[in-house]
N, C-alpha and C positions, 0 to 999 in steps of 0.2 A: 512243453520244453523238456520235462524231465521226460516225457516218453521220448524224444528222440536221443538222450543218453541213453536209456536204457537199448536203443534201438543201435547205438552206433556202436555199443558193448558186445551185442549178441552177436550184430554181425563178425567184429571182431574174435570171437567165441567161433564162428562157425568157420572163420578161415583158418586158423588154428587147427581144430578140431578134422576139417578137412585135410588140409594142406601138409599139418608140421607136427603131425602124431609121432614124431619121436620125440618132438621136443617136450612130451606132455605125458611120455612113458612114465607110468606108475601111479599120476594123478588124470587121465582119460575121461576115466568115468564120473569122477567130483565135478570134471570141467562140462561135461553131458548135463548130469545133473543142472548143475547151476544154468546151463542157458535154457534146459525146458521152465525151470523155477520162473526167472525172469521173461520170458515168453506166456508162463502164464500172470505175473505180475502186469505184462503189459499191456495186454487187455482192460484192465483196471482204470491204468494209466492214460490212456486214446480216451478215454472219459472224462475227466478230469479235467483234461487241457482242451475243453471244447471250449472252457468259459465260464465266468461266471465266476464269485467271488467263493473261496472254499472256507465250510467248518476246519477251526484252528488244529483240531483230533485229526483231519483226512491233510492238513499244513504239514501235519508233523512228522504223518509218516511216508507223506511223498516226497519230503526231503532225505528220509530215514535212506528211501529207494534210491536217490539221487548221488545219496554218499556214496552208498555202497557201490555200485555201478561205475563210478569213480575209483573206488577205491582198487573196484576187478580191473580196470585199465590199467592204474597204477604199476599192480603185481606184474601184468602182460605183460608192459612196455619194457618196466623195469627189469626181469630175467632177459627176455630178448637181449635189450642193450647190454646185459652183463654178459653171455654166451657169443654176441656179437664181438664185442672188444676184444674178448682175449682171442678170437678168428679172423680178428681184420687182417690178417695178412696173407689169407685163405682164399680164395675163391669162396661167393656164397652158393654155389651147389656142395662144394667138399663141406661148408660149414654144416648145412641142411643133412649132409651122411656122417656127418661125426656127432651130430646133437646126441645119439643113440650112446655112445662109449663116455662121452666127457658127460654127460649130465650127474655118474656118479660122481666123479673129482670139483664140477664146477659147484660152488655154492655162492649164493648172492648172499647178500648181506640176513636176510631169511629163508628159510629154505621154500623154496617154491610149494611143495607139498601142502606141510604145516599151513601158509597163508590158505593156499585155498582149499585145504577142509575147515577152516576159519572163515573163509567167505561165504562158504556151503551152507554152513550153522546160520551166519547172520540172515542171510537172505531167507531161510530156511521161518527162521525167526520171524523177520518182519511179513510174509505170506502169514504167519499164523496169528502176527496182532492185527491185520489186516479183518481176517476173521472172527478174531473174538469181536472185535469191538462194530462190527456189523457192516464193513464196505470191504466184502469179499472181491478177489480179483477172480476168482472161477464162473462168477456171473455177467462177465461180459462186462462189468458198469452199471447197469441198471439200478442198483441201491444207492450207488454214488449219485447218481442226478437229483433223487430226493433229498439227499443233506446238502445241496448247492445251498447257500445262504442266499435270502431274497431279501434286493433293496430296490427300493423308489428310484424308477425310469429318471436317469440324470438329466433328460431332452424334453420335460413337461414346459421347463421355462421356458420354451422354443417358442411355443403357442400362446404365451401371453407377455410379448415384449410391446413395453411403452411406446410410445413415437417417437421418444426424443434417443429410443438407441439404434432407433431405425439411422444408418447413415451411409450413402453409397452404393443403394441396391435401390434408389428412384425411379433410376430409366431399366434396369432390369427389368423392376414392375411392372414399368406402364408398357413396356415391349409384350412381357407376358398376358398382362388383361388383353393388350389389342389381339395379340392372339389367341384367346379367349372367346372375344366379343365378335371375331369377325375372322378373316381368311377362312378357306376350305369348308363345304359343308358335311364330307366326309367326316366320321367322326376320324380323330387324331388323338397321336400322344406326345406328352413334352417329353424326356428327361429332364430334371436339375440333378447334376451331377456337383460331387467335389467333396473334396474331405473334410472329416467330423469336423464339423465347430464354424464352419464357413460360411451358415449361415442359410442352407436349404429348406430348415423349416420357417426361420421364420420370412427368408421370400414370400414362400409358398403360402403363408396363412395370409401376408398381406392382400394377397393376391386375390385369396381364396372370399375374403371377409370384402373387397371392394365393392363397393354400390353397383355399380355398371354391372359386376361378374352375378350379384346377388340375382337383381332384375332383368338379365340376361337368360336363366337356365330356367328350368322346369323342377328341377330338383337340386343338390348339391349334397356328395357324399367324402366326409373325412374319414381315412381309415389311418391309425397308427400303426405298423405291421410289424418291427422291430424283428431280432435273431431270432427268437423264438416264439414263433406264430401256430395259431390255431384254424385250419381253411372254416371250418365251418364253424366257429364264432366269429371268423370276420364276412363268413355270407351273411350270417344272420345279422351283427351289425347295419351292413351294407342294407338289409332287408328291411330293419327294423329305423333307421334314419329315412330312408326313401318313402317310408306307410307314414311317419309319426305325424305330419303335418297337413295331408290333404285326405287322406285314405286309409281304410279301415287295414291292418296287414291280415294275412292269413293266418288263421288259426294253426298254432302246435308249431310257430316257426321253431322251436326250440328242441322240437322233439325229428326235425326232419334232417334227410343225409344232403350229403355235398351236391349231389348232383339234380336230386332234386329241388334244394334252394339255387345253383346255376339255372335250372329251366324257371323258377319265379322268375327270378331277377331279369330276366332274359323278357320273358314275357310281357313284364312291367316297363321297362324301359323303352320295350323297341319302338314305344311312339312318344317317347320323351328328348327331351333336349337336356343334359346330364353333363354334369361335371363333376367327376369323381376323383381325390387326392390318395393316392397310398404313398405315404412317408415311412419313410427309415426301409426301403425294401432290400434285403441283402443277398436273396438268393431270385438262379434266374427261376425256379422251379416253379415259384410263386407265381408269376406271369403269365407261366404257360398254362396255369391251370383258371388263376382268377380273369384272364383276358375271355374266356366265353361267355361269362355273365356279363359281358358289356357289346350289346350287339352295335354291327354295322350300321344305322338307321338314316343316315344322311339328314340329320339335323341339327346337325354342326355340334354335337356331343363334343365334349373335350377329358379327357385322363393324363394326369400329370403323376409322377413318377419321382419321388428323391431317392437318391440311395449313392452311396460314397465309394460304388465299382463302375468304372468305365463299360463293361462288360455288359451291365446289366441295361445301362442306357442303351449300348447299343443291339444287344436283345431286343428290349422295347421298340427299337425301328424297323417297325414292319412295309411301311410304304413309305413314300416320298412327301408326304404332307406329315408324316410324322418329324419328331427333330431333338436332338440332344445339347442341351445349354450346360457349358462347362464353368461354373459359379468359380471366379477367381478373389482372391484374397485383394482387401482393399485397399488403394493406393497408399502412400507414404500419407498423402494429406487428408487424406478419409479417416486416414488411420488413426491419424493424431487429432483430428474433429471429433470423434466417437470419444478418444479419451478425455479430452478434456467437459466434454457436456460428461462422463461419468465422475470423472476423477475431480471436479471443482464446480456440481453440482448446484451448490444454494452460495457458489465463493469468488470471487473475482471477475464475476460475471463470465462464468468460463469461459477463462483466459488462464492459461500456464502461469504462474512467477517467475519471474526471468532466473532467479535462484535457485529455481527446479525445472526449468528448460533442459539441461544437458539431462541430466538422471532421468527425465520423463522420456526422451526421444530414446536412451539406451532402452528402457521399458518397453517402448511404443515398437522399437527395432525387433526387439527380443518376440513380441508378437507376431511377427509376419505378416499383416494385414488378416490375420482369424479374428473374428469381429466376437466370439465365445472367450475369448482371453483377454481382449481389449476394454470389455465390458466388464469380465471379473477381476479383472487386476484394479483396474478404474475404479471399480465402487470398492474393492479394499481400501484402496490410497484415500478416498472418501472419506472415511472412516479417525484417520491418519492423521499427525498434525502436519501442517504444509513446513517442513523445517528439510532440511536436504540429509540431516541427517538417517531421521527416519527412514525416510526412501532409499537410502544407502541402504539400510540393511534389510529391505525386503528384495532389491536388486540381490544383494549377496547371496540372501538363502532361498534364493525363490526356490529352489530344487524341494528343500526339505517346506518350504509351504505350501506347493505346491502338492505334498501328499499330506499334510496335516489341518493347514488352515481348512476350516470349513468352508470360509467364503471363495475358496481356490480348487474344494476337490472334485467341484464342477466339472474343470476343465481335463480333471484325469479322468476320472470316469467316463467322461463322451471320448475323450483321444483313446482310451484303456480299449472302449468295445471293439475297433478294428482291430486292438492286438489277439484278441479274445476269439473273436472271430478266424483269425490261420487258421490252417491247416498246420499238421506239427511238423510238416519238412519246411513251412516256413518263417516258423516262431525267429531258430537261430539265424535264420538268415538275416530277417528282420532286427536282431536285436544286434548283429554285428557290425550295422552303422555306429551303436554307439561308442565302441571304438576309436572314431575318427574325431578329431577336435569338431567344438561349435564349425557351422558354415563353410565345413569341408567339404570338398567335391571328389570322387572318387569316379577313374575311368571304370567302363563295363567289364572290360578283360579282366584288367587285376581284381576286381570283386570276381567275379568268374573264377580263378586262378584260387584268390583264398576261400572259399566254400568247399572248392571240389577238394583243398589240402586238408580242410577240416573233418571232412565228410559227410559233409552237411546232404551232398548231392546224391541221387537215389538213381542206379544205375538204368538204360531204359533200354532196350535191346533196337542195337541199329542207331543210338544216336553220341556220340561224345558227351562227356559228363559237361565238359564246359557249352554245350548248345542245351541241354538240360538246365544248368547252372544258367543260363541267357531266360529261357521259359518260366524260372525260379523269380528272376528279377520284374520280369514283365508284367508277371501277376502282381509284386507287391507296386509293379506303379497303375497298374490297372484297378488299382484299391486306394489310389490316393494316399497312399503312404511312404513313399519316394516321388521325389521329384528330380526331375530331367533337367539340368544345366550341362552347357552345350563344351565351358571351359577356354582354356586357350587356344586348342585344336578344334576351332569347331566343323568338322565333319563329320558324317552322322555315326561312323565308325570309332572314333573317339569320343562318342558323345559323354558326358562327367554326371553324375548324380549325387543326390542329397537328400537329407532327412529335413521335416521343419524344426526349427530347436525347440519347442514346447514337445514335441516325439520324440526327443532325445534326451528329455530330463525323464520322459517317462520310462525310455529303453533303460536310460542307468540304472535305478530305481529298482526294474525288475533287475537289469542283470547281476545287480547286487545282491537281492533275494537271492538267485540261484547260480551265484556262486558261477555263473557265466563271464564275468569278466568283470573286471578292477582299472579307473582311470588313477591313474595317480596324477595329479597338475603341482603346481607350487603352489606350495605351503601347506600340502596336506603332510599330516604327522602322525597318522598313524595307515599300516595297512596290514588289512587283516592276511594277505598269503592264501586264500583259500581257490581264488579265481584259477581255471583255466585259461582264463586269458590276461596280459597285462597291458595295457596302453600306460606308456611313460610319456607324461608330455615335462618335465622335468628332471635334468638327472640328481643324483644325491646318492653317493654310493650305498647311504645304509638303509637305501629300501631294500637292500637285498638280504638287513640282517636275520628275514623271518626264514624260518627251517622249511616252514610250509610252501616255500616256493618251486618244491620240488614238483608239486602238480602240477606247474603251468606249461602249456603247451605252446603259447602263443606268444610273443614277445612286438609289439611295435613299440618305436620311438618318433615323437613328432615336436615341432618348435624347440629342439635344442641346439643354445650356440657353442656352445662344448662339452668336448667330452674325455674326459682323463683316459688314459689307458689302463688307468688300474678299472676302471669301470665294464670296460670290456673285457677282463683279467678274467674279474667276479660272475661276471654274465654268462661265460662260457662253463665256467666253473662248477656256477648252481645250478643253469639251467638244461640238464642233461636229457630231458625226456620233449624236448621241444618238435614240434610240427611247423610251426612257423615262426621265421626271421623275420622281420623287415624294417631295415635297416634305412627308408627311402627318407632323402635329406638330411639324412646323420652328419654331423660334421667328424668322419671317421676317415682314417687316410691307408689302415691296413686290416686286414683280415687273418686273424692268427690261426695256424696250425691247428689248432684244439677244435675251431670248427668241424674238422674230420669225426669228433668224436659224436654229433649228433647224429647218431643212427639215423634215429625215427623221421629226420628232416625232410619237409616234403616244400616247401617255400622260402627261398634266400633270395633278398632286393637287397640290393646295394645301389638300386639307382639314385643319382643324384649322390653320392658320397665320394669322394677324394683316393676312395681305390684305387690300387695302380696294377697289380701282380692278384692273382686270385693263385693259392698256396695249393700244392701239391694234395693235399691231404682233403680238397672235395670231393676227388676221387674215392672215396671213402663214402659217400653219400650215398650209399644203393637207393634209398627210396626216393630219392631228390626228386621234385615233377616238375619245378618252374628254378630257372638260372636268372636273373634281372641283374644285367649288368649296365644299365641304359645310363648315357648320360654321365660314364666315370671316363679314366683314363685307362682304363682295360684295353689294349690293345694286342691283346691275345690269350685264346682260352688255352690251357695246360690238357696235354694228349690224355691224360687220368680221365676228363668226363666223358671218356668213349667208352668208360666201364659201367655207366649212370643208365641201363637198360629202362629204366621207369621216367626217364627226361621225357617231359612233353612241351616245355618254351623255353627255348635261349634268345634272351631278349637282349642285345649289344650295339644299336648305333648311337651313337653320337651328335648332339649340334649344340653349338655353344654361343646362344642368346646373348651373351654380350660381346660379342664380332656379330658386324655386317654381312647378311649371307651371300656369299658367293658359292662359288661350284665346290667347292672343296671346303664348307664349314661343315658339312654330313659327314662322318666316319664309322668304318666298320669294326671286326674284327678280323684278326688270322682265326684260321682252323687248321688244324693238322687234317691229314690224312687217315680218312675211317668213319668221317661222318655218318656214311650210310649203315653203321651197327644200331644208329641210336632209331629202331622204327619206330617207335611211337610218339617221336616228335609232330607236334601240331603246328608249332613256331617257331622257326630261323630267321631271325634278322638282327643286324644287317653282317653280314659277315662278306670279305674281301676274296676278288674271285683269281686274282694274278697270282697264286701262291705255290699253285701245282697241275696248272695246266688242266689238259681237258678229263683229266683223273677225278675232280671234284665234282664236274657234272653228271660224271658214270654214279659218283655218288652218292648224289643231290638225287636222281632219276628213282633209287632205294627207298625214296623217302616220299612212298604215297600217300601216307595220310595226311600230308603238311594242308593246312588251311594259310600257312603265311609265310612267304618268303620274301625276303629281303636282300639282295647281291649289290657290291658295291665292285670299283675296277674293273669293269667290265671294257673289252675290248670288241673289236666289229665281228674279227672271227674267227671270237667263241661264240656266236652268237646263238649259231645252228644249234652246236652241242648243249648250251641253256636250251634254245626251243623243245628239242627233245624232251631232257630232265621235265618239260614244264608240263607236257604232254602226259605224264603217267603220273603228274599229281589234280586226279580229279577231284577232289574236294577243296583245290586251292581256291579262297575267296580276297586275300588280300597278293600282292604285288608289286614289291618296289623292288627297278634295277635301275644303277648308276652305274656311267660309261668312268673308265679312268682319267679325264680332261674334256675340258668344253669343246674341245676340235674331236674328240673322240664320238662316231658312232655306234649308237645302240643298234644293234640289228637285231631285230625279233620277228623279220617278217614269213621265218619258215614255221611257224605253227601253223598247223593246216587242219589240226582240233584241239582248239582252246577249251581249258578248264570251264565249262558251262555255269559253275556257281560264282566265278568271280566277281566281285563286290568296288571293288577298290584298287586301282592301278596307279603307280609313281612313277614317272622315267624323268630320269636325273643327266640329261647329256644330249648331244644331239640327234635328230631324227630327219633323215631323207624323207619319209614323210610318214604319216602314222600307218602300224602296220591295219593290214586291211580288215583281221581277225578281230577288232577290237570293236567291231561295227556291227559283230555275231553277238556280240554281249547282252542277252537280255535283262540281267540284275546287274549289271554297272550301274552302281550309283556314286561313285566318287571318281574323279580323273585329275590328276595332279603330275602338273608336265611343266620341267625347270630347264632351262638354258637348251632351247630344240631347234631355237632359228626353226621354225615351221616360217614356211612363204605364207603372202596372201592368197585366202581362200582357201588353203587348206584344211580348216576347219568347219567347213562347213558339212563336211559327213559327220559328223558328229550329232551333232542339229536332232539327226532322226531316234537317238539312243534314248528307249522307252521310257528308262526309271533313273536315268543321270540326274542327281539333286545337287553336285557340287562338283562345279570345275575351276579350276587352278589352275591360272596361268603367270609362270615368273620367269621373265629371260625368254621368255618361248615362242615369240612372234614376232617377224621383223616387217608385216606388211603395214601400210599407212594407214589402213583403211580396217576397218571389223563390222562385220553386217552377218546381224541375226534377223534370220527371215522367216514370213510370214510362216506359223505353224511349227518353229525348232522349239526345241527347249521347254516341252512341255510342262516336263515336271522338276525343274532345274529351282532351287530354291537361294543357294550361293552363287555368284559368281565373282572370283575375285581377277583382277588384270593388273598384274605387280612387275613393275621394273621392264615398261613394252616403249623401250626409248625411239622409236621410229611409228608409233601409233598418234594419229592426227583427230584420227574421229570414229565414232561407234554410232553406226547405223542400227535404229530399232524397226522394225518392222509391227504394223501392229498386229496382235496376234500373237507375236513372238513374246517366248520368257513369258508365260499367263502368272506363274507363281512364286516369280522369284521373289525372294522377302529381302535377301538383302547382296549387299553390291558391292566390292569396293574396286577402286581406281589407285595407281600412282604408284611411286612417281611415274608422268608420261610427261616429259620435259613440251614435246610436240605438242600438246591438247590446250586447245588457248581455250574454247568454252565446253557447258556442260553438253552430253549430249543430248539433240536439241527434242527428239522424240522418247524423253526421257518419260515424259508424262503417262505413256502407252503404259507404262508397268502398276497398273492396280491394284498387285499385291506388295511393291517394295515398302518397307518398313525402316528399314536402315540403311544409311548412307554413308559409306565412311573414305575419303580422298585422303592418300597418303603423298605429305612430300609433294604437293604441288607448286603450280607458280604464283605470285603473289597476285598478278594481275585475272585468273584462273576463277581465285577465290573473291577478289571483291568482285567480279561477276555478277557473284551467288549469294551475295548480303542481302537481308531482309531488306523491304523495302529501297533500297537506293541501288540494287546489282540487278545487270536487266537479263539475268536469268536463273532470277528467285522464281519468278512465275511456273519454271520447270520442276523444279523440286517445293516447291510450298505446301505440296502433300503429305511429303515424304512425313513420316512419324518424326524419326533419329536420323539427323546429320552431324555428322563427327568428320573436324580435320584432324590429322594425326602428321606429327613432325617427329624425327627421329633425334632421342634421345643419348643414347651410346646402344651399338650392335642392333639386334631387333626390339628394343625398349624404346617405345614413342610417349608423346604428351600428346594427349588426348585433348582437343578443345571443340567443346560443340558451338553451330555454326547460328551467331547471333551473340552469342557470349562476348561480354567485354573482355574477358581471359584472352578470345582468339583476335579481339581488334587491338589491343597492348601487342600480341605478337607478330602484328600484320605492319604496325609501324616502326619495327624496330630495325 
C-alpha cells in the first residue's frame, strides 16, 4: 500500500517536473533529487507489501515513507492551488506562461522552496536509517524478506475439524467421492474454488480421509502449497508420502533437482491409480510445472485443486472431464445449525434461548454463511455467559476483537492472506470498499470512475483507464474477494458489487493503519484527521474541528437525514485540496459557489440530491473528469463546462420511482451549444435533443471517443443526422435514444455501419420496425425497448442475436400472440414482458430460451393462464408476475391451481403488486402473506 503512495507521488513528480518547469524555477533540481530518492526507496517498498507480517523497526519506518510522500503531495497540491486562485480568471495556458514572472511576488502560506529542501533532507534521512539499521532500499528487497516475522499457518485447523462442525457440505461430499470413486477413467482434475474461510480444506480432507476414497486408490498424496512454496520440497514430499508405505523410495531424494524428481514421480505413478490434493494453490505457475509429475495413465487417477482464484480453477481445466466446483457460503439455516452445535455446545441441547435468538441471528447474519467465522464466533460465545447482555457487546466490538481476541484472530489472518497476496495496484483498490457502509452495493462504472479520480489506475497504451479500472475489478472478483450483486438495474451493465462484512472490518482495520481512510458513523467522538479519505455516515459539524483535515482528499456522505447549511459552509471551507466529492443521497438542495474553488476536483455526484441550478463557478473546475448529476432536478448544464477540457462523464437523466412509469417519467438535460470541445468525453447521457437543431448532432459526430450516449426528444427527422453522429463514434458500447412523445418515431434505420462494440441499446418511443443494423450486433447483450407498438412477429429477428442475455420489453408490443422458437435466445438469461396489454399467450418452443434464469410477466390484463410450455426452460430460477389477475394467480397455487404443475420447478416465485410509482409488495407464491391479499 505504501509503495503505491510512494508510486502515485513520483508520478506526480514527473508530471511536474516534465510539464510545469516553470512552476518549479529555482527548486528543479531538489524536486529531480527527491523523485530519484524515492524511486530508489521504492524498490524497498514492492518488498514489503508482498506479505507477510513486518519487524515493528521495518513498521516504523515504512510509515516514516508513507508520511512523507504525503506530505510531498501536500506541498504540490497546495502551491498549485494557491498559483491557481489568484489565476482563475486566466485562461490556464496564460496561467502556465505567467507561472515564470509571479512565482517571485506569489508566496503560499510557506514558501515552496524552504518545504522542499525540507522534504529533500527528510527523505534524504529516512533512505539512510533504512541503511543503518540493515533493510537497505538499494538491494532491490532482498534483506527485507528475511526480517518478515514468521507465524504458525492460520489454515492447520482446517485439517482436523470434528464432525459435529461439519454442517452443509454432505452432499458436496458425497458428489465429490462418487467423482472420485468412479466416472472417467482418464485421469481428471476438480477445482474447489471459493474464498478464504469457506470451507475448501476441510471439504477436501473429508473427502480425502473417506473409506471408499481410502480403498479406492493405489496411493493418496496431500500436499499443503500455500504463498510461499518450495517446487522441489513439495516433489520430494509428493515422493516421499507415495514410497513411505508400500516401497523402498530412492536413494538422496533430498539431494536431487526438480526435474529429475518430476521424471520419479512420473515413473512411479504411471501404473498407479493416484489421488493426489494440493490445497491453498495461489499461483497459476505452480500447475504448470507440478502437472508433469502426474502422468496421463487411464486409471481413473484423480487431482483435486483448492485455491481462492477463479483463474486458477480455471487454469486447471485442461479437458472436459476435468471440472471446477464453486464452494458457496452456507445457507441462512446451515448457518445457524453450525452455530448453534458451537455456540450451546454441552447447553440447551443446542438450542438458542429465545432471549438470545435476535442477537445470535445478527451474529449468524454478520457471518455470511463462512463456516471459519461461524465456528469461531460459536465457540467464543461458548466460552460466554448465555445472558443477552454479553452478546451485546461482543456484537458491538467485534471489529476490535476480531483483531485482538485470540479465539477470533483466526479469522483475520486466513481473510488477511488474500489481502497480502495483491499485487500493489490492487491493495487500494481493494481497500476502497471499505468506504461504503456494511452491505452496500456499488455500480461498476462509478467504482471505475473513483479509482481512475484517485489514481489508483495504471495507464496501459491503447486502452481507457476506466476499461483498465474494469480488468482491476475483475481480478479482485476473480480472487474471491468481491462479490457480484446484480442490484435494482439488473442488467449485466449495471451489475452492483460488494465486499463480505467480515472483509470489511478487516479493510477498516488496515485502512486505519495507513492512514488510507476514516469511517466516521454515530457516535464516534473522536477523529484522528490523518486519512486521506473521509467516509461520513453521520453529520456533526465539529468533526471538522481537527486542523488535519486539510490532507483529505476524498469526502463521501452516506445515510444522512439532514443536513445544515452551515455544514456545507465548513466543508467547502476546509476541505481545499479535495479529489473527490460525492455527494450521492445527501439530503442537499444547493450547491454553493465556493465549489469553484477546488482546483484539484476530479469527481462531483450530486446524484440522488435535491439540486436544482449547478452554479456558475464549476466552470472553474479544469481537472473535473466525472459530472453526476443523475436523479436531481438539474435541468440544464451552465455553458462554463465547455471550459472542463479533462470531462470524461456527464451523467444527467432522470426517472422518478415514485410515479408510475409512463413515456415521459425519463428526463434529460438542455446543453448549450459547443459540446463537441469537450473530446475526451466517454459518457453523455441523457441530454435533450430539440434545443438547437441539427447543430447538436454536427456536434455529438466530434465526439469519437464516447462509449455512451444517451439522447432524449428525439424527433423522426433528425433521425438521419443522429445516424450519422453515431457512425464516427466507434467505441460506442452503450445506447439510449428517446423520441419526444409516444406517437413520435425513432428513426435510426440509416446506419449503414453501426458502432461494432455495442453492448447495450434503449429505444424510448415508437418504432416502424426495428432498425435492421441491430441484427449486425455481435456483443449485444442487453436490449431495452419502451412504448414501440412493435406488431406481431416482429421480433422474431432477434431470436438469432449471439450473446443477447437481457431483453426488455415495456409498452412495446401489441401482438396477441409471442412465440419463441426452436433454437432463439440462446444465451438470453433475463427476460422481462412489462405492461404488453394486448398479449394473450407466450409460445415456448423447446429448445428455445436454453438459459434463461429468470422471467418476469405483467401486468398482461389478456393472459388468463401460465404459459403452458413453461416447463421447457430448465435453467429458470426466478419467477416473478407483476400486477396480474386474481383468477391468473390462483391458477398457480401449490397444490389446489391446476397450473402449479408448470412452474413446480421453478426455485423463486414472486408476485409483485404495485405499491405507489415503481415500488411493489413483493409476495412469494404459497405464502399466507400472498393468500390474505388474494382475498381481499
Amino acid at each position: 500500500m505504501t509503495e503505491t503512495v510512494v508510486t502515485l507521488v513520483i508520478n506526480e513528480l514527473v508530471q511536474l517536473i516534465v510539464h510545469e518547469s516553470k512552476l518549479l524555477r529555482g527548486v528543479h533540481q531538489e524536486v529531480v533529487d527527491i523523485r530519484d530518492e524515492l524511486e530508489s526507496i521504492q524498490c524497498f517498498l514492492k518488498d514489503t507489501d508482498k506479505g507477510g507480517e513486518l519487524p515493528d523497526g521495518v513498521k516504523t519506518w515504512v510509515k516514516q515513507v508513507r508520511e512523507v510522500a504525503y506530505h510531498i503531495e501536500d506541498v504540490i497540491d497546495e502551491y498549485v492551488l494557491h498559483v491557481a486562485q489568484r489565476l482563475h480568471q486566466q485562461s490556464f495556458i496564460a496561467f502556465l506562461h505567467k507561472i515564470g514572472r509571479l512565482l517571485k511576488k506569489i508566496k503560499a502560506h510557506h514558501d515552496i522552496a524552504t518545504k522542499i529542501q525540507d522534504i529533500k533532507i527528510s527523505v534524504r534521512e529516512i533512505k539512510e536509517r533504512s541503511e543503518r539499521y540493515g533493510f537497505s532500499s538499494s538491494d532491490q528487497g532482498t534483506s527485507s524478506r528475511a526480517t518478515i516475522v514468521t507465524w504458525h499457518d492460520p489454515r492447520v485447523g482446517s485439517l482436523f475439524i470434528e464432525e459435529d462442525e461439519v454442517v452443509g457440505i454432505e452432499s458436496t461430499r458425497d458428489e465429490l467421492v462418487s467423482w472420485l470413486v468412479g466416472g472417467v477413467s482418464k485421469r481428471s482434475v476438480i477445482s474447489v474454488v471459493g474464498m478464504g474461510g469457506i470451507g475448501k480444506t476441510t471439504l477436501t480432507k473429508k473427502v480425502y480421509e473417506n473409506e471408499s476414497v481410502k480403498g479406492h486408490f493405489d496411493c493418496r498424496v496431500w500436499i499443503t502449497v500455500s504463498q510461499s512454496y518450495n517446487m522441489s520440497k513439495i516433489l520430494m514430499s509428493m515422493t516421499k508420502q507415495i514410497y513411505q508405505a508400500k516401497e523402498t523410495a530412492p536413494g538422496h531424494i533430498d539431494m536431487t533437482d526438480e526435474i529429475t524428481l518430476i521424471s520419479q514421480l512420473r515413473k512411479c505413478l504411471l501404473q498407479k491409480r493416484y489421488v493426489v490434493v494440493f490445497d491453498d494453490v495461489w499461483k497459476t505457475e505452480f500447475w504448470e510445472i507440478v502437472k508433469h509429475a502426474l502422468p496421463y495413465n487411464d486409471r481413473g487417477s484423480r487431482i483435486i485443486i483448492t485455491t481462492r482464484s477463479d483463474l486458477i480453477g480455471v487454469c486447471c481445466k485442461e479437458s472436459l472431464s476435468d471440472q471446477v466446483h464453486k464452494l458457496q457460503p452456507l445457507s441462512q439455516a446451515k448457518a445457524w445449525e453450525l452455530f448453534c452445535r458451537k455456540a450451546f455446545q454441552t447447553e440447551f441441547q443446542r438450542c438458542c434461548p429465545r432471549e438470545l435468538v435476535r442477537m445470535s441471528m445478527d451474529i449468524v447474519k454478520k457471518c455470511e454463511g463462512l463456516p471459519l467465522a461461524i465456528v469461531a464466533i460459536g465457540g467464543l460465545l461458548s466460552t460466554k455467559e448465555k445472558v443477552p447482555l454479553e452478546w451485546q457487546k461482543l456484537h458491538n466490538s467485534l471489529s476490535f476483537e476480531l483483531e485482538c481476541n485470540p479465539h477470533l484472530t483466526s479469522i483475520t489472518n486466513i481473510l488477511s492472506l488474500s489481502y497480502h497476496d495483491l499485487p500493489c495496484y490492487l491493495k487500494s483498490c481493494f481497500l476502497y470498499f471499505g468506504i461504503f457502509p456494511e452491505d452496500y452495493s456499488i455500480s461498476g462504472p462509478r467504482l471505475h470512475w473513483l479509482w481512475v479520480a484517485e489514481g489508483f489506475i495504471k495507464d496501459k497504451k491503447g486502452k481507457p483507464l476506466e476499461d483498465v479500472a474494469g480488468e482491476y475489478l475483475m481480478e479482485l472478483i476473480h480472487r474471491n474477494l468481491v462479490q457480484v450483486s446484480f442490484g435494482e438495474h439488473d442488467f449485466e451493465i449495471f451489475r452492483k458489487y460488494r465486499i463480505h462484512d467480515l472483509l470489511r472490518e478487516i479493510i477498516l482495520s488496515k485502512a486505519e493503519e495507513l492512514n488510507f481512510c476514516q469511517v466516521l458513523e454515530a457516535g464516534d467522538t473522536t477523529s484522528h484527521g490523518k486519512s486521506r479519505c473521509l467516509s461520513i455516515h453521520d453529520v456533526r459539524e465539529n468533526i471538522f474541528e481537527t486542523s488535519e483535515y486539510s490532507r483529505v482528499r476524498s469526502v463521501f456522505l452516506f445515510n444522512i437525514n439532514e443536513m445544515p447549511r452551515s455544514f456545507i459552509v465548513k466543508l467547502f471551507k476546509k476541505f481545499k485540496l479535495l479529489k473527490v466529492l460525492d455527494f450521492e443521497d445527501a439530503p442537499i438542495d444547493y450547491l454553493p459557489q465556493e465549489v469553484g474553488n477546488l482546483f484539484h476536483l476530479k469527481h462531483l455526484s450530486l446524484r440522488r440530491t435535491k439540486v436544482k441550478i449547478l452554479p456558475e463557478s464549476v466552470g472553474r473546475l479544469q481537472n473535473l473528469q466525472t459530472l453526476n448529476v443523475e436523479e436531481t432536478a438539474v435541468r440544464e448544464l451552465p455553458i462554463e463546462i465547455f471550459r472542463l477540457y479533462k470531462l470524461r462523464h456527464i451523467l444527467a437523466h432522470s426517472n422518478d420511482l415514485e410515479i408510475k412509469i409512463t413515456f415521459y417519467s425519463v428526463k434529460g438535460v438542455k446543453v448549450h451549444e459547443g459540446v463537441g470541445c469537450l473530446n475526451n468525453l466517454q459518457a453523455l447521457s441523457l441530454i435533450e435533443a430539440n434545443h438547437h437543431g441539427v447543430g447538436l448532432f454536427e456536434e455529438l459526430g466530434k465526439l469519437s471517443q464516447l462509449r455512451t450516449l444517451g439522447i432524449s426528444n428525439m424527433t423522426a427527422e433528425r433521425g438521419r443526422a443522429l445516424c450519422t453522429s453515431i457512425q464516427n463514434m466507434v467505441h460506442l458500447k452503450i445506447l439510449v435514444v428517446g423520441s419526444t412523445n409516444e406517437d413520435e418515431i425513432i428513426d435510426l434505420q440509416s446506419i449503414s455501419s453501426p458502432p461494432q462494440f455495442l453492448e447495450h441499446i434503449s429505444l424510448w418511443g415508437q418504432l416502424k420496425k426495428l432498425p435492421n443494423w441491430i441484427l449486425e450486433l455481435q456483443n449485444l447483450a442487453t436490449l431495452i425497448l419502451s412504448f414501440s407498438s412493435l406488431k406481431e412477429g416482429s421480433l422474431s429477428c432477434v431470436q438469432a442475436l449471439p450473446n443477447l442475455v437481457t431483453l426488455f420489453l415495456n409498452h412495446a408490443y401489441d401482438g396477441e400472440q409471442l412465440h419463441f422458437e426452436e433454437g432463439g435466445f440462446q444465451k438470453l438469461k433475463k427476460l422481462t414482458l412489462r405492461e404488453l396489454k394486448r398479449l394473450k399467450m407466450v409460445e415456448i418452443d423447446r429448445g428455445s430460451l436454453p438459459v434463461l434464469e429468470q422471467l418476469e410477466i405483467g401486468p398482461c390484463p389478456q393472459m388468463k393462464e401460465v404459459p403452458s410450455r413453461i416447463h421447457y426452460l430448465k435453467s429458470l430460477k426466478i419467477l416473478n408476475f407483476y400486477e396480474m389477475q386474481r383468477e391468473f394467480v390462483i391458477r398457480m397455487l401449490p397444490n389446489t391451481g391446476e397450473d402449479y404443475w408448470k412452474v413446480k420447478k421453478v426455485t423463486t416465485i414472486y408476485l409483485s403488486y404495485r405499491i405507489k410509482g415503481e415500488r411493489y409488495q413483493i409476495y412469494k407464491l404459497g405464502g399466507s402473506e400472498l393468500l390474505e391479499h388474494l382475498q381481499r
